[in-house]
N, C-alpha and C positions, 0 to 999 in steps of 0.2 A: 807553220807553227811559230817560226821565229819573228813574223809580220805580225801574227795577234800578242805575240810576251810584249815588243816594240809598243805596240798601239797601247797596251795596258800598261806599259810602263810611263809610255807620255801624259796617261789620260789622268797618272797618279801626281806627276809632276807639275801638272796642269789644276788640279784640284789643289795643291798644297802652296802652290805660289801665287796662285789670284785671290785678291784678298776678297774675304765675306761680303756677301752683299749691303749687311749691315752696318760695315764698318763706314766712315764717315770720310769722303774724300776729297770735302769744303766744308768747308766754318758751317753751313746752315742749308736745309734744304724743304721748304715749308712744304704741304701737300699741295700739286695742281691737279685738280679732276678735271676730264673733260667732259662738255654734255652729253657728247657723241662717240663716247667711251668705246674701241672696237676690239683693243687689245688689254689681255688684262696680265699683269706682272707682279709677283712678291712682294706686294707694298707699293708704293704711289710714286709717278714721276716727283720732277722738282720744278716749282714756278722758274717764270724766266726768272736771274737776280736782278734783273733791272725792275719788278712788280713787286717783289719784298718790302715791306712795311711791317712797321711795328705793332700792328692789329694781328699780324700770325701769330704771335707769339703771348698774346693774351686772350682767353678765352673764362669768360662767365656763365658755363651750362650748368657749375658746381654751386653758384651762388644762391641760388635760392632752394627750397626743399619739393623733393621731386611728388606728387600724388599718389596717396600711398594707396596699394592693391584692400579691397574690402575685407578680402580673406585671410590675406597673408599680414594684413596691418602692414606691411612694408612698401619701400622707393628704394628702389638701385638706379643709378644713371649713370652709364658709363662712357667717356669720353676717349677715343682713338684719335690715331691720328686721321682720320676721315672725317670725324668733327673739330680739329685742333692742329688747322697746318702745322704748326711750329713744330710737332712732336712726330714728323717725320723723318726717319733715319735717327733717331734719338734712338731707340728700343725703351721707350715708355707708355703708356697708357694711367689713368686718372679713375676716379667716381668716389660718386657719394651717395651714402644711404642712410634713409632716414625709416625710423623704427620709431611706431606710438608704440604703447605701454601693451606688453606680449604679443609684439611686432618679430615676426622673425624673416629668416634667408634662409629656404630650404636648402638641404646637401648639393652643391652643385661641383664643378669644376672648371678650371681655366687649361686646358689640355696647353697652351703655348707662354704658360707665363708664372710667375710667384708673384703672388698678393700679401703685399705690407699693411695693415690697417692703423688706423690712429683713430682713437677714440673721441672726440670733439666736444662729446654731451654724453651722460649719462649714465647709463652701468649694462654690460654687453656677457653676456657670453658668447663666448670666441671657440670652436674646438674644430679640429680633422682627425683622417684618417690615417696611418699610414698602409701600406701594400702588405701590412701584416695581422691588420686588420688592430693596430694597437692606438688608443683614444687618445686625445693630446688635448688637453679641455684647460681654460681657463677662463677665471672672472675680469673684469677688464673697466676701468671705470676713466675718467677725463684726463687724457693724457696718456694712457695707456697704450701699447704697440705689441701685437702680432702680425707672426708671418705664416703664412701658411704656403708649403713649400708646392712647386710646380706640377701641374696635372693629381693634386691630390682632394679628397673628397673633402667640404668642408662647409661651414655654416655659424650661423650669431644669430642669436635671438633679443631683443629687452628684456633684460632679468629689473629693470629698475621701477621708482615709482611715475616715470617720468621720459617724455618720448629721449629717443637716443640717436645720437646724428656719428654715423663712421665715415672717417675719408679715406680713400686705399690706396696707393702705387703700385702697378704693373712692370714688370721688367719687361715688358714685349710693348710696341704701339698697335698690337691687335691683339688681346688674350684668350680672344672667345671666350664662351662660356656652353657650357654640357649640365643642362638642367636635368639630374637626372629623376627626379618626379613627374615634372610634365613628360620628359620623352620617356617613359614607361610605363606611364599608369593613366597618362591623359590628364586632363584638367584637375582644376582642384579639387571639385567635388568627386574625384575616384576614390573610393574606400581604403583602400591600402596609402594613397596621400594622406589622409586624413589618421590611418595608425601610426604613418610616421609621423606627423605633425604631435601628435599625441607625445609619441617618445621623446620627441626633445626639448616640449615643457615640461614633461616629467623629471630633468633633468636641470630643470630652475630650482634649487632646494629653496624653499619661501625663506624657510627660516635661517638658512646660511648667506642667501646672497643677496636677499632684499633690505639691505641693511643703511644706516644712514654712511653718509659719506666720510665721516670720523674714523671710522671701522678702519681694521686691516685693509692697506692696500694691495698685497700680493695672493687674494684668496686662489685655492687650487681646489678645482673639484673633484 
């Protein structure tokens, strides 16, 4: 007995004194994959420092506007650090989505991460859930910021007359994402997609949010 209190005492002393994996233990550690990947670990080794170049650290997957889905009117494109060495051991991640005119983001989630959004173009609504099932809904126009707090349900549509471009930050360099329409109900064309889809243009009031850009900038839905 007194050999296992020992061992569980070491193993607590041992978890408290080695520092998180994430914590940063060099200036910089870009991502190296190998082709012949055999071992897989928490995130990504680090190139050698003597292959580091100034190209890790800049990446253009955000620069142009991603091909929006037929159905959804929408483009999410999200950048890790698996496409964006530099953002390894940072705890970031990146994307941008591009919404034509009643272009939306059905409810999804980030189970390892909080999403900042900034509004770029156009007029958004932004809203989540919390765990008590209480609505956090706003209208959001150029220059605009939400956050939608980690592992929580959440979504944007184009409330505007005019496509709408959002850029996000992640606090994780891998947020995933938990779509929860396609993984429950199948494609898009499932019935129950399609009621929800319904419920959160219903939820565009024409007359309160489609307004010109002189309007109130802080509307609340």
């Amino acid at each position: 007995m007194l050999s296992s209190n020992l061992l569980f005492v070491f193993a607590i002393l041992l978890l408290t004194c080695l520092p998180a994996y994430s914590d940063n233990l060099q200036d910089i550690c870009p991502t190296y994959i190998s082709p012949d990947e055999t071992m897989f670990i928490n995130g990504f080794p680090c190139k050698n420092p003597s292959n580091v170049t100034t190209s890790d650290f800049k990446n253009l997957l955000l620069s142009q506007p991603g091909s929006t889905d037929e159905f959804l009117r929408s483009s999410v494109t999200i950048v890790t650090a698996a496409e964006f060495p530099g953002l390894n051991t940072l705890g970031l991640a990146t994307a941008r989505t591009d919404l034509e005119v009643d272009g939306l983001v059905m409810p999804h989630t980030h189970p390892r991460a909080t999403e900042m959004i900034f509004v770029a173009k156009g007029v958004v609504i932004a809203g989540f859930l919390d765990t008590k099932n209480q609505l956090f809904q706003s209208v959001l126009r150029e220059g605009g910021v939400f956050v939608f707090p980690k592992g929580l349900l959440h979504y944007y549509l184009n409330s505007g007359f005019d496509e709408a471009v959002i850029y996000s930050v992640f606090n994780a360099q891998n947020p995933g994402v938990v779509d929860v329409s396609n993984a429950m109900f199948g494609d898009s064309n499932a019935e129950m997609v399609k009621l929800a889809m319904a419920k959160l243009v219903s939820l565009n009031r024409v007359e309160d949010v489609r307004v010109d850009d002189n309007t109130n900038l802080y509307d609340e839905l």
